[in-house]
Every structure is written in structure tokens, then in C-alpha cells.
NUSE-448869 format. One record per residue: residue number from 1; x, y, z of N, C-alpha, C in turn; chain. Coordinates in Angstrom, 3 decimals, decimal comma. Layout:
BEGIN
> num/n_X/n_Y/n_Z/ca_X/ca_Y/ca_Z/c_X/c_Y/c_Z/cadena
> NUM/X/Y/Z/X/Y/Z/X/Y/Z/A $
...
END
This chain:
BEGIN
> num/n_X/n_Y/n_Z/ca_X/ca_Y/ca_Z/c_X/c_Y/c_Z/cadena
> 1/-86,503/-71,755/-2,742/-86,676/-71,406/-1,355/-86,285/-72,582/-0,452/A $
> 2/-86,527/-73,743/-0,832/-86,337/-74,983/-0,033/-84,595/-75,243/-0,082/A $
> 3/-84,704/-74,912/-0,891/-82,829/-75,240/-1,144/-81,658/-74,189/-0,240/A $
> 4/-82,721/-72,711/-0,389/-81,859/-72,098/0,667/-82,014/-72,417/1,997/A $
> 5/-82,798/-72,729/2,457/-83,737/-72,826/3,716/-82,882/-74,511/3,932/A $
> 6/-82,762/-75,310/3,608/-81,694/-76,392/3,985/-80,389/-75,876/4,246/A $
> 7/-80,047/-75,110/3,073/-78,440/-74,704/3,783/-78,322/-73,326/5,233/A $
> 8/-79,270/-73,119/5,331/-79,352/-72,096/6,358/-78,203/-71,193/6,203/A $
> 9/-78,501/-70,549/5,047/-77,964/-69,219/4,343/-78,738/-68,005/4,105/A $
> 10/-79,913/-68,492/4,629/-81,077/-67,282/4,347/-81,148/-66,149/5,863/A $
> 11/-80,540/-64,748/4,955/-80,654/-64,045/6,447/-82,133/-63,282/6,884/A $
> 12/-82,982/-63,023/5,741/-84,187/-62,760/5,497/-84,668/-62,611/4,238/A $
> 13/-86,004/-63,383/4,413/-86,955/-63,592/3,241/-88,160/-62,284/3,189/A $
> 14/-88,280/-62,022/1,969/-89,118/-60,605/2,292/-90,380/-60,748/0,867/A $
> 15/-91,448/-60,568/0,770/-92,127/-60,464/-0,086/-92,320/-59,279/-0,081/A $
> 16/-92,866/-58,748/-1,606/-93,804/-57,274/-1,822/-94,423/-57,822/-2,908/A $
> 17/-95,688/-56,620/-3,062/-96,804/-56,598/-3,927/-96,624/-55,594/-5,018/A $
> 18/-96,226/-55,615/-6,097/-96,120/-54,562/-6,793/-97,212/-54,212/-7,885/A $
> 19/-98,284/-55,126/-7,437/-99,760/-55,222/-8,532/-100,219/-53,683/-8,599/A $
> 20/-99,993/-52,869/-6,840/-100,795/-51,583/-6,956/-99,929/-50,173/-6,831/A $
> 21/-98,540/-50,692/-7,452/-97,618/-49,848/-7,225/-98,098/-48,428/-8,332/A $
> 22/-98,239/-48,640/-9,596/-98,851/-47,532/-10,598/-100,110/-46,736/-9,978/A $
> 23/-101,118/-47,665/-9,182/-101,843/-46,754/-8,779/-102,105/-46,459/-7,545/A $
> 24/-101,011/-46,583/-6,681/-101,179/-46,138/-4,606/-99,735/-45,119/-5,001/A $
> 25/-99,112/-44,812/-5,581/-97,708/-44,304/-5,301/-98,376/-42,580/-5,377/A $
> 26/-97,867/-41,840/-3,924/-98,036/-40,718/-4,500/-97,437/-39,481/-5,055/A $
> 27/-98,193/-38,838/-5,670/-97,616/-38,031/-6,688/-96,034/-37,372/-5,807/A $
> 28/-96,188/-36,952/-4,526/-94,717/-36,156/-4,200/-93,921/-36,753/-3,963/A $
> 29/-94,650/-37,984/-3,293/-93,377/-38,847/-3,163/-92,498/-39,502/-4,602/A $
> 30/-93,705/-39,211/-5,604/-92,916/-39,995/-7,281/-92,183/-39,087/-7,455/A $
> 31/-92,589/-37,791/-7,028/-91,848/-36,364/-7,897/-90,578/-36,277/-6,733/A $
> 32/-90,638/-36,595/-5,725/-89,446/-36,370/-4,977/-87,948/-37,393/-5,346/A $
> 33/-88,938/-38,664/-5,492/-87,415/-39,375/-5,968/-86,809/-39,116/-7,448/A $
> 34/-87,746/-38,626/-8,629/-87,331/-38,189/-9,285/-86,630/-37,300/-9,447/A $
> 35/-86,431/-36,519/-8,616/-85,790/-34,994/-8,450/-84,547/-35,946/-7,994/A $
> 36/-84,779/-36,450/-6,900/-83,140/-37,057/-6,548/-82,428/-37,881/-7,764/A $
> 37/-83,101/-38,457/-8,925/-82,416/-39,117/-9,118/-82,032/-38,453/-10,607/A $
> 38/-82,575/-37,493/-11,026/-81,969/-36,199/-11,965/-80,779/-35,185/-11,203/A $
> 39/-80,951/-34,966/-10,065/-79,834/-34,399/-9,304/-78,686/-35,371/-9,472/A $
> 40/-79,106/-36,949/-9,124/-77,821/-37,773/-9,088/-77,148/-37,717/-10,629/A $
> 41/-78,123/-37,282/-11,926/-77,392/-37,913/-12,993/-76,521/-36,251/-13,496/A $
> 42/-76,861/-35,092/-12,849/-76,147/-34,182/-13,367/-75,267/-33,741/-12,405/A $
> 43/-75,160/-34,359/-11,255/-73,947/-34,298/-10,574/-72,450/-34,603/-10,736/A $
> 44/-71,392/-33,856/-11,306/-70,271/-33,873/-10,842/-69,504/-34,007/-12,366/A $
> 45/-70,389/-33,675/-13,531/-69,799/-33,454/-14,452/-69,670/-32,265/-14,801/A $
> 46/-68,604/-32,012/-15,910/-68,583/-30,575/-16,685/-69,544/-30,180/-17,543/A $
> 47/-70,065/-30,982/-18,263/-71,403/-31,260/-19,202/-72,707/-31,451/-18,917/A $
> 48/-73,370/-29,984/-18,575/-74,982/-30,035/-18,178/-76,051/-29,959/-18,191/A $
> 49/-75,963/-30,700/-19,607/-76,889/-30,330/-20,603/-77,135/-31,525/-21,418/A $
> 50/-78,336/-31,412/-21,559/-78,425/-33,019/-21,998/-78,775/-32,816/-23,742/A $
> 51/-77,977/-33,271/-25,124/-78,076/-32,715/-26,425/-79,406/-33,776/-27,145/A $
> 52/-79,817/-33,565/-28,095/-80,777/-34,637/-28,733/-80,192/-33,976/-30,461/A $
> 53/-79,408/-34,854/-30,744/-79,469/-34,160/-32,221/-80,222/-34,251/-33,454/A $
> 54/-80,185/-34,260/-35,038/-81,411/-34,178/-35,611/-81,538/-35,776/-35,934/A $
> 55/-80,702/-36,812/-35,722/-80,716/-38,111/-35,693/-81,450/-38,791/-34,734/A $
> 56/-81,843/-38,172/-33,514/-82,456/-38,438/-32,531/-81,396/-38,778/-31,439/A $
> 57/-80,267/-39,423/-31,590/-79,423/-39,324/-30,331/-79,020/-38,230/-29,456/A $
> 58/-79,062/-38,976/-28,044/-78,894/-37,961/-26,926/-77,439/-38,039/-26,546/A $
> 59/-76,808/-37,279/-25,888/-75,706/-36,920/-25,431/-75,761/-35,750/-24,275/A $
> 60/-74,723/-36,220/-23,335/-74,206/-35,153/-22,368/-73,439/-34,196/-23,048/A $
> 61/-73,763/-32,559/-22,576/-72,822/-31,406/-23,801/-73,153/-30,338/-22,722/A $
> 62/-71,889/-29,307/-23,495/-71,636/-28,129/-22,782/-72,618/-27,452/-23,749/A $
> 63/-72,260/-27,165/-25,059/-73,066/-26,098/-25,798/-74,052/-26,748/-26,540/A $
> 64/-74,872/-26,247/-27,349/-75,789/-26,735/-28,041/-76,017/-26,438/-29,234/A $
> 65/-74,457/-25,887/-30,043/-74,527/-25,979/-31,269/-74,611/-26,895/-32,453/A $
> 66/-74,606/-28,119/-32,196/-75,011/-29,277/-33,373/-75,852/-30,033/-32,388/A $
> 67/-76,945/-29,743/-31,611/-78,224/-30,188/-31,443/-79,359/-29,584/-31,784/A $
> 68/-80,642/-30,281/-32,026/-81,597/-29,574/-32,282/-82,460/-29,137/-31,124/A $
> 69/-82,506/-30,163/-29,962/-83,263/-29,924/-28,735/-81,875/-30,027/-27,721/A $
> 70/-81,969/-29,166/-26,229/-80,937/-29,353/-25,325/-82,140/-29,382/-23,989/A $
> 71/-81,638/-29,840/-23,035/-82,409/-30,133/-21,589/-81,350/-29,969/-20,427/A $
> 72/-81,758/-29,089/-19,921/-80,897/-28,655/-18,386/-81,369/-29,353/-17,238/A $
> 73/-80,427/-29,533/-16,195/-81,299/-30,015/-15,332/-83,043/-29,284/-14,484/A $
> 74/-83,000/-28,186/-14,616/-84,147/-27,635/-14,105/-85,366/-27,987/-15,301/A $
> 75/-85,094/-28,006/-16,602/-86,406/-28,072/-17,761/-86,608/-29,566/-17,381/A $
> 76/-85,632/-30,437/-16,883/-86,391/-31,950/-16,828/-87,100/-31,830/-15,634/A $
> 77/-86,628/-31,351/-14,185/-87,354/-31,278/-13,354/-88,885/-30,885/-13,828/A $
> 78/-88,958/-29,300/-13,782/-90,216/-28,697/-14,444/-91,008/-29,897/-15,265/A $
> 79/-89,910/-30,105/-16,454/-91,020/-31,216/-16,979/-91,828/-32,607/-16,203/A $
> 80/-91,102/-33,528/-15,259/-91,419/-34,452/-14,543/-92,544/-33,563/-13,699/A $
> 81/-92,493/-33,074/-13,112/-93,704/-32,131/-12,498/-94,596/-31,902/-13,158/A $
> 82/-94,749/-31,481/-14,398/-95,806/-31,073/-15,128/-96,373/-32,509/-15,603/A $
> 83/-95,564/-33,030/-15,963/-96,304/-34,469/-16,510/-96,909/-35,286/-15,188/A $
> 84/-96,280/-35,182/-14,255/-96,897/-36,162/-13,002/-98,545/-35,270/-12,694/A $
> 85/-97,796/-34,071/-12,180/-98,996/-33,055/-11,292/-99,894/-32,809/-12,329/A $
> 86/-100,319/-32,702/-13,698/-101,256/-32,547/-14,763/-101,425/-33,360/-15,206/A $
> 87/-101,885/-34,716/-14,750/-102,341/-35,349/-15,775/-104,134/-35,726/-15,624/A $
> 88/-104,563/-34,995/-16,344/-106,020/-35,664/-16,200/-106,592/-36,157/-17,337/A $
> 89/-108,355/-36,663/-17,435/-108,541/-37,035/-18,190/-110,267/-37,276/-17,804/A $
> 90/-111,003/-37,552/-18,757/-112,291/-37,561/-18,538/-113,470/-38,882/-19,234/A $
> 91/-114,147/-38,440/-18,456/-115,685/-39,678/-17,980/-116,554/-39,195/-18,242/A $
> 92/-116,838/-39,668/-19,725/-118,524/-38,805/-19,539/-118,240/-37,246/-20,112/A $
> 93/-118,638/-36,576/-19,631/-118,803/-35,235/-19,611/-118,125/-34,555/-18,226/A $
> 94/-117,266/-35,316/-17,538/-116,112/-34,912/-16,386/-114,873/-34,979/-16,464/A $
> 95/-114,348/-33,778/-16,213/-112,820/-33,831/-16,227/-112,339/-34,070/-14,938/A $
> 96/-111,822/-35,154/-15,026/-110,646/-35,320/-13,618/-109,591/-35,307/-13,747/A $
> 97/-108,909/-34,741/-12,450/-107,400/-34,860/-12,330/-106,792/-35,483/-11,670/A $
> 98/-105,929/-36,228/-11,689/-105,098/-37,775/-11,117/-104,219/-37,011/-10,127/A $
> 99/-104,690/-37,866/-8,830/-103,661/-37,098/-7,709/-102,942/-37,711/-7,147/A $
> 100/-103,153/-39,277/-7,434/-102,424/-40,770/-6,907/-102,060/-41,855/-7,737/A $
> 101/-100,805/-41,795/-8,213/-100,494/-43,411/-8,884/-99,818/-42,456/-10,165/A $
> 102/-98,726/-43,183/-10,529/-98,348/-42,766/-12,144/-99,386/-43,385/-13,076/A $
> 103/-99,284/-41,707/-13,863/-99,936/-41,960/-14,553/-99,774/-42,709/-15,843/A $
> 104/-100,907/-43,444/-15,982/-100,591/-44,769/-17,205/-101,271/-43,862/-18,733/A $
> 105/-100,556/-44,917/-19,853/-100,811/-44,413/-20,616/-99,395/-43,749/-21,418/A $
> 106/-98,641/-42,609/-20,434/-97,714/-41,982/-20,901/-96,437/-43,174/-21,008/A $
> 107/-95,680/-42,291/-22,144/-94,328/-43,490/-22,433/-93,339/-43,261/-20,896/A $
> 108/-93,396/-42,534/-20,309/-92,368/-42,565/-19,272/-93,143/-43,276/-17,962/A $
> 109/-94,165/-43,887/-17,747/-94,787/-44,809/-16,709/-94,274/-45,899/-16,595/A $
> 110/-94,040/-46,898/-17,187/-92,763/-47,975/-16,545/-91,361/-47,613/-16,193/A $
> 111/-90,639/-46,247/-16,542/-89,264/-45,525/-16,813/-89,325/-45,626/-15,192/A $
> 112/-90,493/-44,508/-15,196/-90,561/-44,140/-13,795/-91,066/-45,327/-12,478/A $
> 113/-91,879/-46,013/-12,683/-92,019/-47,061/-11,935/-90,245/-47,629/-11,157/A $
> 114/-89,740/-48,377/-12,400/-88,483/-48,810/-12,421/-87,353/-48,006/-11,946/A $
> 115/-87,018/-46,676/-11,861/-86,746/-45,941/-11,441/-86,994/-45,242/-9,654/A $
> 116/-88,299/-45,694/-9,525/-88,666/-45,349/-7,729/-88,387/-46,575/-7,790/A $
> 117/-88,547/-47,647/-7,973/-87,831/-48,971/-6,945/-86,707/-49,071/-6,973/A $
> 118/-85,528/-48,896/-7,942/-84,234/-48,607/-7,824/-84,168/-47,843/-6,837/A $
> 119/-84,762/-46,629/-7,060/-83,983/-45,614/-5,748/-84,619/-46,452/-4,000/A $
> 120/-85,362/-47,203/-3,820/-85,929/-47,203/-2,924/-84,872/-49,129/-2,627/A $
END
């Protein structure tokens, strides 16, 4: 900081806090940039379908005859929704449901973290 700040090359200095980003982010706003940024990845190809074959590799594909699982863009949407908007869990003898912050725990919670600050 001192080194830029001598050459007076600094056009602005900006801090953020990202300690409470997993748990203040909210759910539409997580589910909204996600939607944009599944729209951005099936945009403008011929291939719209995402393949997983029995090796486990994924691939972009038209058909889904030598995969075992295929994903369109609407089943990932649906899915990101279902995993954000359902996730609960319980205390005691209470079930709650999480209405703010990605939810931790799941393997796609840093994906997605890393993913809304890119887009943002």
C-alpha cells in the first residue's frame, strides 16, 4: 500500500468484509445470480446439455447416448433452487428452515460463494 501510495498510481482503494458473506447473502439474490450465470454458460452453443459419463466425466452434448446422467439448462436451474430454497435442519426437537446465507455444509457452498463474487 505504501509503495503505491508514493507513486500516486492509486485511483481507489476499497476494502470488503467477506467473514459474513455465507451467512447475510440472500437466498434470491444467490438464486438470481445463479440463474444468470447458468444462462451465461448455455448460451450460444449447439450443445445443451450437459453429459456425465459412467467414468464420471462431464461434457457439453447434443444427445445422451454414451452418458449415464444428462442436465439441461432448466434441471440445473430447478436444482440450484431446490438446494438453496430447502435447506433445513434441526435443534433439539425443531426443524428449521434457512432463509439467509448459503447454505454450509453442502459441496456446492464455496462453488457458489466464488461464483456471486465473480458475477458481482
Amino acid at each position: 500500500m505504501k509503495k503505491i501510495s508514493l507513486k500516486n498510481n492509486a485511483k481507489c482503494i476499497s476494502t470488503f468484509d467477506f467473514s459474513t458473506l455465507y451467512t447475510k447473502l440472500p437466498h434470491d439474490k444467490l438464486i438470481e445470480v445463479l440463474n444468470k450465470i447458468v444462462d451465461f454458460c448455455f448460451k450460444g452453443g449447439r450443445r445443451n446439455k450437459i453429459g456425465i459419463n459412467y467414468l464420471g466425466s462431464a461434457n457439453w452434448i447434443q444427445d445422451s447416448k454414451s452418458c449415464t446422467h444428462t442436465y439441461n439448462k432448466d434441471l440445473i436451474v430447478e436444482a440450484v433452487f431446490y438446494l438453496i430454497s430447502q435447506c433445513n435442519f434441526s435443534i433439539g426437537n425443531a426443524l428449521l428452515q434457512q432463509t439467509i446465507g448459503i447454505p454450509m455444509g453442502g459441496d456446492p457452498a464455496p462453488f457458489w460463494a466464488n461464483l456471486f463474487l465473480f458475477f458481482l
